[in-house]
C-alpha positions as CSV (number, residue, x, y, z in Angstrom):
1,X,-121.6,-28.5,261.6
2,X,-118.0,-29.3,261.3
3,X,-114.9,-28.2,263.5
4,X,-113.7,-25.9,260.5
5,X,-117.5,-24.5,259.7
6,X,-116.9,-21.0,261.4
7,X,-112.9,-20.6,260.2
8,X,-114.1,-21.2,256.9
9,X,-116.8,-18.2,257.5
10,X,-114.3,-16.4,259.3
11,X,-111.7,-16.9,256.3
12,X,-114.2,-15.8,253.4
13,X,-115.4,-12.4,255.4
14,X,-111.2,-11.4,255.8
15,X,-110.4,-12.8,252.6
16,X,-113.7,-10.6,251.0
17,X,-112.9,-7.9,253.4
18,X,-109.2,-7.5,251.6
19,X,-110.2,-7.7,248.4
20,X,-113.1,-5.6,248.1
21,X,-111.7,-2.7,250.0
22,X,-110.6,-1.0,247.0
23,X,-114.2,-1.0,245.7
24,X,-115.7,2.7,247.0
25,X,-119.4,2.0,246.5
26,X,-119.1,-0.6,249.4
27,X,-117.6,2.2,252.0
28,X,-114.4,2.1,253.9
29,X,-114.3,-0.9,255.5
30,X,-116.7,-2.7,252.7
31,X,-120.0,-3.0,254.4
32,X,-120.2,-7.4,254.7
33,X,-122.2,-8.4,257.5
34,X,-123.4,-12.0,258.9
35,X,-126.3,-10.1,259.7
36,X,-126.5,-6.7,258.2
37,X,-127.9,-4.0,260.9
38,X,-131.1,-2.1,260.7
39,X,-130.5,1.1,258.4
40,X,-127.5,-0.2,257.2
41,X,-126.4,1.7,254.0
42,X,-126.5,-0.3,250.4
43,X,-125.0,-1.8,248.8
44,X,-123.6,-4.3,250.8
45,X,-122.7,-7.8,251.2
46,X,-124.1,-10.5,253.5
47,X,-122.5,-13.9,254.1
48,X,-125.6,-15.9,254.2
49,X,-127.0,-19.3,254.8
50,X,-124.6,-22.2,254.5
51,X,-124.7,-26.4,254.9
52,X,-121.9,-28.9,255.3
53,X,-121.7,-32.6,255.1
54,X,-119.1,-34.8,255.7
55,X,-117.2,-36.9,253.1
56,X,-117.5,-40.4,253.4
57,X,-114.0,-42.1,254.2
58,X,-112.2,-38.8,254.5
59,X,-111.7,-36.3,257.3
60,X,-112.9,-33.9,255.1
61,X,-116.2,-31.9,254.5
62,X,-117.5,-30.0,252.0
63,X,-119.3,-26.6,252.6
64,X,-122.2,-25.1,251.1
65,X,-122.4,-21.3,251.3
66,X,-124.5,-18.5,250.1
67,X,-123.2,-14.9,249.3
68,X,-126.1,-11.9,248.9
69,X,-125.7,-8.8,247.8
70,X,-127.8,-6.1,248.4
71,X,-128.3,-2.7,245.9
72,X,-130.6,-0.1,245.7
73,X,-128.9,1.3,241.8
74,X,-131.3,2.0,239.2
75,X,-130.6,-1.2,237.3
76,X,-128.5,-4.5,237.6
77,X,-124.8,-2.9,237.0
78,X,-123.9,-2.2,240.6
79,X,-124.8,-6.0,241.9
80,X,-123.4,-7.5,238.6
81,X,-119.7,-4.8,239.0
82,X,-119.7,-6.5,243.3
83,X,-120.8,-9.8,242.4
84,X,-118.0,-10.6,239.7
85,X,-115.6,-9.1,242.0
86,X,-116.5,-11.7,245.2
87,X,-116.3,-14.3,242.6
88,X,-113.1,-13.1,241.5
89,X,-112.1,-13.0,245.6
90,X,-113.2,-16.8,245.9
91,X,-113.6,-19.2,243.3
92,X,-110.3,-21.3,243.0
93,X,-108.5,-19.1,245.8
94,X,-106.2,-20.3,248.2
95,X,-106.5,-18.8,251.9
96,X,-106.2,-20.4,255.0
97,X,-108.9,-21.7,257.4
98,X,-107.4,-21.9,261.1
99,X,-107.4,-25.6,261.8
100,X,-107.9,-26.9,258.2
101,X,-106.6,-27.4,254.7
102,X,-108.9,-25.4,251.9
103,X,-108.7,-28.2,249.4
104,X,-110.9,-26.0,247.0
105,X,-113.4,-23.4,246.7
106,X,-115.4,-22.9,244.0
107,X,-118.8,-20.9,242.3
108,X,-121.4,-23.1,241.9
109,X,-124.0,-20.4,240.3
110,X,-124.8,-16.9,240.9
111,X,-128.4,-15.2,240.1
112,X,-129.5,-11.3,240.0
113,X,-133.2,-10.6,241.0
114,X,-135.5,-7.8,242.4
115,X,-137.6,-9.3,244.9
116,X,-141.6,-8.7,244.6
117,X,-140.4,-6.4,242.0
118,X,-139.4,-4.0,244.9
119,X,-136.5,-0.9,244.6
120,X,-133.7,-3.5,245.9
121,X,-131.8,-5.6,243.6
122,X,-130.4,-8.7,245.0
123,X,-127.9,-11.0,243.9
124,X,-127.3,-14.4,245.1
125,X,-124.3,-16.5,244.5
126,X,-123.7,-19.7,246.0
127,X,-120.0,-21.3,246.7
128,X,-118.7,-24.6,247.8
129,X,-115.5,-25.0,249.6
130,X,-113.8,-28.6,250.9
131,X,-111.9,-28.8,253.9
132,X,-109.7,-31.2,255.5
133,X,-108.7,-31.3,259.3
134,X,-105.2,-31.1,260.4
135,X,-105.7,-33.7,263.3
């Protein structure tokens, strides 16, 4: 991983945190969890598995992230209503990462499903940001 891999997770949970406070049906604070606890209420949000590579002849790197989100609603409205609203909070928004520059941030793709045709409703968005060191 790169220097700016955790300020960059860091930076998306405060800058999803602000902006999906208003939003009752994820509680007060918003339930987002790295790992979400056992029992923990839906919906919610979990800031999942991510990559990063390098860019060649730059100090820069560009980071691969997943966002899940997690409902138990009869039907797809609740994880379509949080999922455009974290897209809204990240694709082409400027926040700052401690110890780097976000060049950019954008939504790659985002996909609603109910696993093993199960109660839960999922939905999966993936994101990928750019950074640049300051040293």
């Amino acid at each position: 991983m790169t220097p700016a891999s955790l300020p960059l997770q860091k930076a998306v949970y405060e800058r999803l945190l602000a902006d999906l406070a208003s939003f009752e049906e994820l509680g007060g604070p918003p339930r987002i969890f790295d790992a979400p606890p056992a029992g923990a209420p839906f919906p919610y949000v979990v800031i999942g598995e991510a990559s990063v590579s390098k860019l060649p002849g730059h100090d820069a790197a560009a980071h691969d992230f997943r966002i899940e989100i997690f409902s138990r609603h009869a039907g797809r409205r609740e994880v379509k209503l949080i999922l455009d609203r974290v897209v809204e909070a990240l694709h082409d928004a400027d926040f700052p990462v401690d110890g780097a520059r976000l060049v950019n941030c954008r939504f790659v793709f985002g996909d609603i499903f109910r696993p093993d045709g199960g109660e839960t409703f999922r939905g999966l968005l993936r994101f990928r940001c750019v950074t640049e060191s300051l040293t």
